[in-house]
N, C-alpha and C positions, 0 to 999 in steps of 0.2 A: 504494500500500500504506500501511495506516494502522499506526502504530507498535505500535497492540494486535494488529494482525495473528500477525505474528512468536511470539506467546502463544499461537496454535492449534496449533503442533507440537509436537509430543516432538522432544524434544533429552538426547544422551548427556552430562551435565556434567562426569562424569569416570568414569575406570577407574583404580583404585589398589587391588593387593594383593587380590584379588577383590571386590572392593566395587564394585558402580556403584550413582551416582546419576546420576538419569535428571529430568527434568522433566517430567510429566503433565499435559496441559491439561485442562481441567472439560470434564466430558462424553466425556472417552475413559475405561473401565474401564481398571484394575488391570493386568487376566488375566482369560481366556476367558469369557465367558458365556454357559452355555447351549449350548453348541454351536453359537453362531450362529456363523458363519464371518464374515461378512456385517460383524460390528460388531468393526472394529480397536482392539484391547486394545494396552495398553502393554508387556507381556511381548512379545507376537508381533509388534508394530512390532520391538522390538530385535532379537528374534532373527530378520527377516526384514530389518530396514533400518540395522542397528548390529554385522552384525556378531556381536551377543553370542551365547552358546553356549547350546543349546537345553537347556541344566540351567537356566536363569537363573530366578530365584522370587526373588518380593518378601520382602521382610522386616519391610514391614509393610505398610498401602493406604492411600488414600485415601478419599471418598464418592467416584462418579460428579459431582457438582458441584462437586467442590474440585481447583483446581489447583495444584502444588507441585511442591517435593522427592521422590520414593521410593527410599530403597533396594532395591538387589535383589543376589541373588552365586549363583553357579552354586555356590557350596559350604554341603551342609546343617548342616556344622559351625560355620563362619563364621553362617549364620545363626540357629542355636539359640542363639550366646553372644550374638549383639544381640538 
């Protein structure tokens, strides 16, 4: 395994106060596209491999080519003040 490996999963960084931030690699979307089922989104990895709750919504994205940081929080109130 090459040390850039490790970069191709999503990873939970934290849960704090309903706040998660999540780690997105380039080339996995956001949230759903399309109704493909087929292409795993960042939202449906956590809420199928994290555990998180299936209110869970970004609070803001990325492109499909950038990988990062995202917020997300099952609370739409929490999310309308970030």
């Amino acid at each position: 395994m090459r040390a850039t490996d490790s970069l191709a999963l999503p990873k939970v960084l934290l849960v704090q106060d309903g706040l998660w931030a999540l780690f997105k690699p380039a080339g996995m979307p956001v949230h759903p596209v399309g109704g493909d089922a087929a292409v795993q989104d960042l939202v449906s990895w956590a809420v199928a491999s994290a555990s998180a709750p299936p209110e869970l919504a970004p609070i803001h994205r990325l492109d499909l080519g950038t990988s990062g940081l995202v917020l997300m929080s099952p609370d739409p109130a929490l999310r309308a003040r970030l």
